[in-house]
GUTOR-272141 format. One record per residue: x, y, z of N, C-alpha, C in turn; residue in three letters. Coordinates in steps of 0.2 Angstrom, whole numbers, plus 5000, padded with zeros to 4 digits. Example, Ala and Ser with C-alpha at 12.3 -4.5 7.8 and 13.67 -1.06 7.14 Angstrom:
BEGIN
506649725039506249785039506649845039ALA 506449895035506849955036506450005039SER 
//
This chain:
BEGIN
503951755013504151735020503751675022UNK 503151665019502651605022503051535018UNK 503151555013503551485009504051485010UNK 504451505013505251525016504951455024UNK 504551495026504351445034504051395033UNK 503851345027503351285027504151265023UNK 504651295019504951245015505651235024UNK 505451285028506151255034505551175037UNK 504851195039504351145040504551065038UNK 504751095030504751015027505250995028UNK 505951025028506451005029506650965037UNK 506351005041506550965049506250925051UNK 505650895045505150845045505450795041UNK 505750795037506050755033506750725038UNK 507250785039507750765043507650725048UNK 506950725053506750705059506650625057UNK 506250615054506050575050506650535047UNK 507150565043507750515040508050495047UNK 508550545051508650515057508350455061UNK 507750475064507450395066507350355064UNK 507450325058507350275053507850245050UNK 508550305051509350265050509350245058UNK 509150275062509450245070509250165069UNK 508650175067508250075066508750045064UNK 508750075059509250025053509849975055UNK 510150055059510750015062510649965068UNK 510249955070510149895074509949835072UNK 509949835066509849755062510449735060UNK 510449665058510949625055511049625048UNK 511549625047511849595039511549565035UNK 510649525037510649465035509649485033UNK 509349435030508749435027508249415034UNK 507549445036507249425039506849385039UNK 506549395033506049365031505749315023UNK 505449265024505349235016505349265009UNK 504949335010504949355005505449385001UNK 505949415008506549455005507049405002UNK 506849355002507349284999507249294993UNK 506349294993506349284985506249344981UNK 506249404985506349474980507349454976UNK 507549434982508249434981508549394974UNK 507949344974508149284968507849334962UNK 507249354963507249404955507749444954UNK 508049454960508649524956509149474953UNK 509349434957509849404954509649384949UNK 509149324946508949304941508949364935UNK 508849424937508549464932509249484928UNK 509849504936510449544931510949504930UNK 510949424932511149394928510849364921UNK 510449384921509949394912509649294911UNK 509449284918509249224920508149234918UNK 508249304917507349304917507349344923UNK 506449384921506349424927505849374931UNK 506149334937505849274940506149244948UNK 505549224951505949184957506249104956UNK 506149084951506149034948505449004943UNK 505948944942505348894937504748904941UNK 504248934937503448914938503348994941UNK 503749024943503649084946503849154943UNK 503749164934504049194931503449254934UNK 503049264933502649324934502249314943UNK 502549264946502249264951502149354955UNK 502849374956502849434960502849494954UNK 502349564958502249614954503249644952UNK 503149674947504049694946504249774947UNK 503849794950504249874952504849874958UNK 504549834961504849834968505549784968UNK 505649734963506349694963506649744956UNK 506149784951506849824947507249874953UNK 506549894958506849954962507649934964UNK 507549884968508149854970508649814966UNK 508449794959509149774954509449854954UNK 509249914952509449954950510149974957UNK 509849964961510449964967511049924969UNK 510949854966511249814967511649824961UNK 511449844954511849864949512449914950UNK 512249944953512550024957512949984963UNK 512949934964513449894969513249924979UNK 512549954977512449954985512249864988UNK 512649864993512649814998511749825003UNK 511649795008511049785011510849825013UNK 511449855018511249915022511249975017UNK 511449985011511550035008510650035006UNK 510449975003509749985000509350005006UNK 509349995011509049995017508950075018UNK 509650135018509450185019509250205014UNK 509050185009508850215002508250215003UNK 508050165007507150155009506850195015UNK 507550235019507350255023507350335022UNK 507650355016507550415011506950435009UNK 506550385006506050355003505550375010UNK 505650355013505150355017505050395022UNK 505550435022505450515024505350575018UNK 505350565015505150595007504050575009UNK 504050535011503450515012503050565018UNK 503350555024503250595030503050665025UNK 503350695022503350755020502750755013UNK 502650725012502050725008501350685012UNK 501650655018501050665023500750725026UNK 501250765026501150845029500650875023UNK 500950885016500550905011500050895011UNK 499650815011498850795009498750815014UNK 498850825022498350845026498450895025UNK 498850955023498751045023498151055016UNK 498151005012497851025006497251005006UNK 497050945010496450935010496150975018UNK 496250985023496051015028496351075033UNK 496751075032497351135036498151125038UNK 498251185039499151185041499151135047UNK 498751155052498851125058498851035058UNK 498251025055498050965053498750925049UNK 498950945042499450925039500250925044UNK 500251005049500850965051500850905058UNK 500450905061500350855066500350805062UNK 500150775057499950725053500650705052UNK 501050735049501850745046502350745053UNK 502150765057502550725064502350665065UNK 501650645066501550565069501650515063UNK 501850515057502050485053502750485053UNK 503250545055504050535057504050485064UNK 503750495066503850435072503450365072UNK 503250365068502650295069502950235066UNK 502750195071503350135071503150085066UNK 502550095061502650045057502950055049UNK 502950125049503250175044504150155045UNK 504250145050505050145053505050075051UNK 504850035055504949955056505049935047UNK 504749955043504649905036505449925032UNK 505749995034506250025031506849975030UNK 507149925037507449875037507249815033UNK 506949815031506749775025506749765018UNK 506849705014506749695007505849685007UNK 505549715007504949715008504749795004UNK 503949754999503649804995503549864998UNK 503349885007502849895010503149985010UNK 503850005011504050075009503850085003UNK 504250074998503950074990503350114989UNK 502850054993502150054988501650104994UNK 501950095000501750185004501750235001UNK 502450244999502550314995502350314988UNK 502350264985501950284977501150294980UNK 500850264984500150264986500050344988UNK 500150374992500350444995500350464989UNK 500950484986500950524978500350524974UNK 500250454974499650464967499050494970UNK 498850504978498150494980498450594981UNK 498950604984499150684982499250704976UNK 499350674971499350694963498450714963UNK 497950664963497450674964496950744967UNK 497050744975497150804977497050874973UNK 497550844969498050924966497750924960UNK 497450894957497250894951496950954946UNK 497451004943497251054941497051064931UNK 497051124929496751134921497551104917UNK 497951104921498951074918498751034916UNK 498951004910498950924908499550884912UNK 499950924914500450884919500250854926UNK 499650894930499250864934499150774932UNK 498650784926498350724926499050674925UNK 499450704921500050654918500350604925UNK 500350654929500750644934500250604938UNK 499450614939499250544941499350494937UNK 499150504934499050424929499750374932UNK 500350424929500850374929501050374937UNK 500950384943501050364947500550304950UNK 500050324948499450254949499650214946UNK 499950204940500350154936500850104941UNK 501050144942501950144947501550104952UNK 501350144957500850084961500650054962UNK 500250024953500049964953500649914951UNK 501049944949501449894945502049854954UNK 502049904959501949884964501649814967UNK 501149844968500449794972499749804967UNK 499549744963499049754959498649784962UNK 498349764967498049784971497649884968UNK 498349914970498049974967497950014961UNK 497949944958497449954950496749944950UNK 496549914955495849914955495649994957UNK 495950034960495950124960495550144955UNK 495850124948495950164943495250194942UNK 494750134941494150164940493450204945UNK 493950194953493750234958493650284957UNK 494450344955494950384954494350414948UNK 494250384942493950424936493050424941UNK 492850414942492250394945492150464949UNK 492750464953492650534959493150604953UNK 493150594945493350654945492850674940UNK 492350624938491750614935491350684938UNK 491350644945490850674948490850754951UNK 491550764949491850874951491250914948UNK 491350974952491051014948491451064942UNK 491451014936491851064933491551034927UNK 491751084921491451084915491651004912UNK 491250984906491250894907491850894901UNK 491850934898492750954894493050934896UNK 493350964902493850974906494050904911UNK 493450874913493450824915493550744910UNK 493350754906493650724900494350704897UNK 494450764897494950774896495550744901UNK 495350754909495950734914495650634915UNK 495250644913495250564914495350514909UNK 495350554902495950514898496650524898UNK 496750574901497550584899497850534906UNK 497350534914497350484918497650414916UNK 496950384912496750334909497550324901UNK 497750364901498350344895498850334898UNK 499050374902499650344907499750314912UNK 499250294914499150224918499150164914UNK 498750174907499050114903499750104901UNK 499950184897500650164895501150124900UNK 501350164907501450134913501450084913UNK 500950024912500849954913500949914910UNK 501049954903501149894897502049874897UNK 502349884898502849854897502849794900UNK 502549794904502349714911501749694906UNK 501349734904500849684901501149654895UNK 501549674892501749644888501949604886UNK 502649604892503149554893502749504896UNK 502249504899501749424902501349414897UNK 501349454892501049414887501349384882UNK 502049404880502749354878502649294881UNK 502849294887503049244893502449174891UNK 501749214893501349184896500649174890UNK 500849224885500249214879499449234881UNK 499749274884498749274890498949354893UNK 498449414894498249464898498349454904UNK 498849464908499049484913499249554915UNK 498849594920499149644923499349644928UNK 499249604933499549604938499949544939UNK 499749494944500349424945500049364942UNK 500349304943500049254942499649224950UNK 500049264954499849234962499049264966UNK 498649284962498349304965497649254966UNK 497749184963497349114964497549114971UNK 498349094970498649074975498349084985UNK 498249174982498149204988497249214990UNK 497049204985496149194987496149114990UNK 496549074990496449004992496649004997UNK 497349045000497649045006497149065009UNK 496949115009496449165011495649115014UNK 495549075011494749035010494948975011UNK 495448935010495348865011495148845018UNK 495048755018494748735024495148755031UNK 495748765030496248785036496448815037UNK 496148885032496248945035496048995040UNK 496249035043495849085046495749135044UNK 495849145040495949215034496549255034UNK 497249225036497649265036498249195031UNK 499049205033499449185031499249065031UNK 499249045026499048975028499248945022UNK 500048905024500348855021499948775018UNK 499548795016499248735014498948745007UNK 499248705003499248694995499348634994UNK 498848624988498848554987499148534982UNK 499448484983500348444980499948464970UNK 499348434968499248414963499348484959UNK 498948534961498648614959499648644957UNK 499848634963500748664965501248644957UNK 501048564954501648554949501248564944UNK 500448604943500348624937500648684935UNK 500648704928500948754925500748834928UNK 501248874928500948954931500148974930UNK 500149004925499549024923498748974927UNK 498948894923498348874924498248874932UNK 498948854935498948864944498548904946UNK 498648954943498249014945497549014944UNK 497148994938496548994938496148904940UNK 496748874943496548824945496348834955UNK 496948874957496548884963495948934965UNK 495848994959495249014958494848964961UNK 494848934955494048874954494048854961UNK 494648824962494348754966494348804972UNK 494548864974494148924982493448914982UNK 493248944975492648934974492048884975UNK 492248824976492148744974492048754984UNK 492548774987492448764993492148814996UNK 491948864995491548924996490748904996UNK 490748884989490148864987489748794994UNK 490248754995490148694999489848725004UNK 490248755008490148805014490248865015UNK 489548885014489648975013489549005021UNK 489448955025489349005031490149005035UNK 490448975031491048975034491249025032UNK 491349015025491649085021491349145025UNK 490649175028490349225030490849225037UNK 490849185038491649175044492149215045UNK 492449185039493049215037493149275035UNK 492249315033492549385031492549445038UNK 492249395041492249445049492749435051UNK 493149365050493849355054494449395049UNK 494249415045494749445040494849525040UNK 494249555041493949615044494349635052UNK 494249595053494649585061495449605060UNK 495749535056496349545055496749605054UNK 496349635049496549695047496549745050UNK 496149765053496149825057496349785063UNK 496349745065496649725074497049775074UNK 497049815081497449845085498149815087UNK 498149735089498849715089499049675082UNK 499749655082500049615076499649535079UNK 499449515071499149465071499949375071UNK 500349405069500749345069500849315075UNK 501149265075501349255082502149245084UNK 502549275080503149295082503249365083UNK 502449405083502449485087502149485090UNK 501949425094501449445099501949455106UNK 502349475106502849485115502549565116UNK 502649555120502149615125502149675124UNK 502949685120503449745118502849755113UNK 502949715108502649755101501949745102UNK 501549715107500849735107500849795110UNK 501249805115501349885116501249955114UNK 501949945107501949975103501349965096UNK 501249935096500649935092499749985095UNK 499849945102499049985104499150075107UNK 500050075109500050155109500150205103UNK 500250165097500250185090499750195087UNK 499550135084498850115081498450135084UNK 498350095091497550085095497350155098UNK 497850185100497750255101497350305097UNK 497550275092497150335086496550325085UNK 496250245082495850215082495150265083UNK 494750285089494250305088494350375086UNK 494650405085494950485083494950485076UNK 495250415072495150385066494450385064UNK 494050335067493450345065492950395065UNK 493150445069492850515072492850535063UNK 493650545063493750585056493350565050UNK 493450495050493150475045492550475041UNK 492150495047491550505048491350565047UNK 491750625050491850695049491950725041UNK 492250705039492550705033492350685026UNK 491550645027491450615026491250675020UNK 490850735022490750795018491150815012UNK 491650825014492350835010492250805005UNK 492150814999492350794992492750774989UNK 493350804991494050784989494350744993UNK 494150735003494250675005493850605004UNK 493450604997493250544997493650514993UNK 494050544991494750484986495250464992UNK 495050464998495750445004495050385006UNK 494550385007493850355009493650305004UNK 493650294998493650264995494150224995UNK 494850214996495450184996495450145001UNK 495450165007495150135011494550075012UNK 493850095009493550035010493749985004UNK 494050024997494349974993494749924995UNK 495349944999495649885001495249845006UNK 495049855012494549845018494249765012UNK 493949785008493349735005494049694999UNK 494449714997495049674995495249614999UNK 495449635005495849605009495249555013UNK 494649555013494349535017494049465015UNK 494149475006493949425001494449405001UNK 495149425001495849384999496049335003UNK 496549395007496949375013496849435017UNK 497049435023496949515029497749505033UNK 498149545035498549565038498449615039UNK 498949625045499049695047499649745041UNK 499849705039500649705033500249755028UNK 499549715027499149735020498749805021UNK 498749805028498349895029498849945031UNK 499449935030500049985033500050045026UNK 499850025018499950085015499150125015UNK 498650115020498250175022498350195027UNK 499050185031498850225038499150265036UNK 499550305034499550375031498750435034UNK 498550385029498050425027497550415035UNK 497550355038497450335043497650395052UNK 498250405049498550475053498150535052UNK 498050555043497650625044496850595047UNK 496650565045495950575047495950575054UNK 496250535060496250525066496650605068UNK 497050625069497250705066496450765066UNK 496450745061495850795060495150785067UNK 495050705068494550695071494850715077UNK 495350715081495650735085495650815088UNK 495850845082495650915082494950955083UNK 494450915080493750935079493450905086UNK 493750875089493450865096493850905101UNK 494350925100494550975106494351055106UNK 494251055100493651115099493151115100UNK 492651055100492051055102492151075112UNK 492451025112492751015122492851105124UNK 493351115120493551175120493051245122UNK 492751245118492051275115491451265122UNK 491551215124490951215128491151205136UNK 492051225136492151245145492151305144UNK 492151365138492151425139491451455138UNK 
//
């Protein structure tokens, strides 16, 4: 009867959630919004017209490859825009519903279904669906792997099933390859017999490789050099740090560095961030408060979101939560098994603070940003509670 009423739970959460995400949908145009979705679009096409997996010359390995195969395989199947759009919007209600899990698993029913409502309706869960954009995708792979984790039992399909969703992730957003050795670190540290633990952090650690190697491979064809992630991540530490930066998105790249070869591109804007870091480090100490900032700001950092509307929308979403977030986070701190959502968190926090910082780049922790604020939420209305009676 209990699993009869948690699987009606998951479905009206799922359908809630699919509805307001097709209603978005349909209020957009025919047409691309943004820069990136041009250039997701030039990989598909390059790719099935057997042109290379590329946005062009110089940019064979620029962008990670999960996320333009996601979208060749659809394009191959002959879905049009709006078709791949609802497919994101599937995907992203399949999310809500493993938003509901991690919280019932890690802290209670109540806690997991609240968490799983305010993730059906949270506008920036919705907002990314209408988009060629990583930003669905790599939510839900993110979610999965960090619930695989969670769930990690004596099965060998547990760990299999981490590994390769951590894979999937990273092959996403490299980003969540720097995980991997987080992930083995916190299963190090269980209390369980060191066999057993062994054993799940190799079979982790095997299929997170397997996973990645077809991409590390093919970059090493390509490119003759150990590449797991992109070649753009020079790119993005200089956008991030140069002289005229604020630590956020900043068009300025110098002509000479831009017509050399990929690869060296890449480790030529390493050096020369560092060349300018080094010059001026109080500025860089700057930039990491300004970048901290970015990221967690309560309202959008761009300036074609700053109209009143979406600052609106963001402080009664986000900013709302925000000290009930912190409550939790700091509550929860106990928890053992919430230090794998805690951990992921200040990993990115201190990624994005070095790199670049957006609001764009903290959207696959508010998931988990919902449960903790959820929980923290609830643990003060009990205290409140508690002490008018």
């Amino acid at each position: 009867m209990e699993e009869l009423y948690q699987r009606k739970k998951v479905l009206i959460l799922f359908f809630i959630a699919l509805f307001i995400r097709i209603a978005f949908v349909l209020t957009l145009k025919n047409r691309f919004y943004f820069d990136d979705e041009f250039e997701y679009y030039r990989i598909v096409q390059n790719f099935l017209s057997c042109n290379g997996f590329m946005a062009g010359e110089g940019m064979k390995g620029f962008r990670p490859p999960l996320y333009p195969l996601f979208l060749s395989i659809f394009y191959l199947l002959r879905f049009n825009l709006f078709g791949i759009r609802i497919v994101q919007c599937i995907i992203s209600a399949i999310t809500v519903v493993f938003v509901y899990l991690t919280g019932k698993k890690l802290f209670s029913e109540r806690t997991g279904l609240w968490s799983g409502i305010i993730a059906s309706v949270y506008p920036f869960f919705i907002f990314y669906n209408g988009f060629l954009l990583t930003e669905t995708l790599f939510i839900f792979l993110t979610v999965i792997a960090i619930y695989s984790f969670l769930t990690l039992s004596e099965r060998t399909t547990t760990s299999i099933r981490a590994g390769i969703s951590l894979g999937m992730a990273g092959l996403c957003r490299p980003t969540m390859q720097l995980y991997l050795p987080v992930s083995l670190i916190h299963i190090a540290c269980r209390k369980e017999k060191w066999k057993l633990k062994i054993k799940k952090m190799s079979l982790i650690l095997l299929f997170f490789v397997l996973t990645l190697s077809p991409w590390v491979i093919r970059n090493y064809r390509v490119f003759g050099k150990f590449i797991p992630g992109t070649t753009m991540g020079g790119r993005v530490f200089w956008e991030g740090n140069n002289p005229y930066s604020d630590g956020g998105p900043c068009r300025y790249f110098p002509e000479e560095i831009e017509k050399m070869p990929e690869v060296e591109r890449d480790s030529a804007y390493y050096k020369k961030t560092v060349e300018i870091i080094r010059e001026n480090p109080y500025r860089f100490l700057w930039l990491l408060q300004n970048k901290f900032k970015r990221f967690w700001n309560v309202v959008p950092n761009a300036s074609e979101f700053t109209k009143p509307l979406y600052r609106a929308i963001s402080v009664m979403s986000f900013g709302v939560m925000l000290p009930f977030f912190v409550l939790g986070f700091i509550l929860t701190l106990q928890y053992k098994q919430a230090l794998y959502i805690h951990s992921l968190i200040v990993l990115f926090t201190i990624f994005h603070i070095f790199f670049l910082a957006s609001i764009r780049y903290r959207v696959p922790l508010e998931p988990f940003y919902i449960i903790f604020a959820v929980y923290g939420l609830f643990w003060l209305y009990n205290r409140v509670s508690d002490i008018i009676k």
